[in-house]
N, C-alpha and C positions, 0 to 999 in steps of 0.2 A: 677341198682344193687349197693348195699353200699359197701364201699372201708371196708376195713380191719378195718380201723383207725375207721371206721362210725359203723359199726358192733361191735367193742370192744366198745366204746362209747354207744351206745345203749343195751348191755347187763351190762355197771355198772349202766348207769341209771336207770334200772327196776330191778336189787337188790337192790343199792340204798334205791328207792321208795319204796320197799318190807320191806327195815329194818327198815325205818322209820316209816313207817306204823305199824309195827309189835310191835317196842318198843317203842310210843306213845300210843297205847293201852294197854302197859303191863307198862304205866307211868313210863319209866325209860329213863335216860339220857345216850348217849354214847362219850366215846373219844377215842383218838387214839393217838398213836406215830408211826411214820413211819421214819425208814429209807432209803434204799434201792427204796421204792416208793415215796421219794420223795412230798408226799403232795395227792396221787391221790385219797388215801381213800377221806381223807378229802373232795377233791373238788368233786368227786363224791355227798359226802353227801351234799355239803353247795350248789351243782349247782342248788337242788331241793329248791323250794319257799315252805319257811316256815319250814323248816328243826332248825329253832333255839331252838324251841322247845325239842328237843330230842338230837341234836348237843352241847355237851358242850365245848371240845377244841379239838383242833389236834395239838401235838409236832414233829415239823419234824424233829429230832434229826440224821443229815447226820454225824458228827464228832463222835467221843470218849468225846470229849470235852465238845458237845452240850449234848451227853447221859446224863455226869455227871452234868452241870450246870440245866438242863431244869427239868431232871427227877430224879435224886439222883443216878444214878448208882453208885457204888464205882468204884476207881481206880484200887482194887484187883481182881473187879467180871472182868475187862476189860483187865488189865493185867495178870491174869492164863487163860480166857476162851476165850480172843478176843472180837473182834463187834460183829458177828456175832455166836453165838451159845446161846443155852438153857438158859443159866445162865444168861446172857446179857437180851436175850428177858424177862423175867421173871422180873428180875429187872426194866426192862422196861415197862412193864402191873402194877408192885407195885407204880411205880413214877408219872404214871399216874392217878391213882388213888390217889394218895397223894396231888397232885397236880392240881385236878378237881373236880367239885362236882358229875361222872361221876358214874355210876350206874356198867356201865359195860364200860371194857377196852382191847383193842386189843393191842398189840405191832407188829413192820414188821421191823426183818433186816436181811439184804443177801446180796448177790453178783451176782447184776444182767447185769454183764459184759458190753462189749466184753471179756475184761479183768480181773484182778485182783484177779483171781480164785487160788487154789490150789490144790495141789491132794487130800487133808485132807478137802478142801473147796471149791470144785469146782464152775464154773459160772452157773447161776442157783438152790443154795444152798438157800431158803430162811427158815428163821426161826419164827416162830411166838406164842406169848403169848396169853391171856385171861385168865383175872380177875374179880370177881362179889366185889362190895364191901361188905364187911363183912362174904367172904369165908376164910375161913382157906388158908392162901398162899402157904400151901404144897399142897392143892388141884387146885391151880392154871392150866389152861389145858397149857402146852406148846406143840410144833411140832416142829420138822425137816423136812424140803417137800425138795427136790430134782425135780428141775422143770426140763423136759427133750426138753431143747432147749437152745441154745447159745444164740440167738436172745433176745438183753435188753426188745427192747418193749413189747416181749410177754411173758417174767417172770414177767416185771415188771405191768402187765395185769392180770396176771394167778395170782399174789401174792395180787396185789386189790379185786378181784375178791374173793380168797378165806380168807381173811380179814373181809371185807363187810358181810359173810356168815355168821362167827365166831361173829358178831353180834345179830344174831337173837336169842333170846330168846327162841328157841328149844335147843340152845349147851348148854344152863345150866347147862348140865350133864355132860360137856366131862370133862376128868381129863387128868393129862399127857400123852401124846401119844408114840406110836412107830414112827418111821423116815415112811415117804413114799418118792415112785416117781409120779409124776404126770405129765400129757404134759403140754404143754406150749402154746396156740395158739394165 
């Protein structure tokens, strides 16, 4: 029987492989900036041989600091809206794209505890962007997801997971979203 750890590992590897596969065929390159995850879209994607092709960069932009230096956020979108909300995220699918020769662009930042939550920003608050290059950026899709679990490793699971997704080349459609909740496993 696979451990937890084994089981979450073997479902990013086969979206992963999915998005790769999906958007090699649709000859497009992907990046990413990730906060809150820390790096795992990425490693997901780069664990897979031959992923360079389609992989073009990952920003793991943890600070305020790094948002601004790596990816252009402004000082103003960080200081009226925070790290972690809409504005932020969005900013952060534009910088990546400015900053890549990436085709399409995810951004990932929350608050994926024990701590550092708030009533306004609770733990398990993740937020997420998606950019095509040469979409109008008011059509940018952004989300609010409220992952429903305390536990860091599995928002920070739940938030790879639906990162990775937001790659495939079927979400071309989404436009900005409504907030949801989702679990967390």
């Amino acid at each position: 029987m696979l451990s937890v750890e084994e089981t979450r590992l073997a479902a990013r590897h086969q979206l992963a492989t999915n998005v790769l596969a999906n958007n090699r065929a649709a000859g497009r390159r992907v990046a990413v900036a990730e906060s809150c995850t820390g790096g795992m879209v990425s490693a997901a994607i780069t664990d897979i041989a031959g992923s360079s092709d389609v992989f073009s960069a990952g920003f793991i932009t943890y600070s305020g600091h790094a948002k601004q230096s790596q990816l252009d956020v402004s000082s103003e979108i960080l200081e009226t809206f925070g790290e972690v909300s809409l504005a932020t995220a969005w900013a952060m699918a534009a910088g990546v794209l400015a900053n890549s020769d990436a085709d399409v662009a995810v951004a990932i930042t929350g608050i994926a505890g024990p701590g550092g939550g708030s009533e306004k920003k609770p733990v398990g608050q993740v937020v997420f962007a998606r950019a095509l290059r040469g979409q109008d950026p008011d059509d940018y899709f952004t989300q609010r997801i409220q992952f429903d679990s305390k536990d860091r490793a599995a928002i920070r699971h739940a938030a790879t997971l639906f990162a990775l997704d937001l790659f495939q080349p079927e979400r071309d459609a989404l436009r900005p979203s409504e907030d949801a909740a989702l679990p967390a496993e």
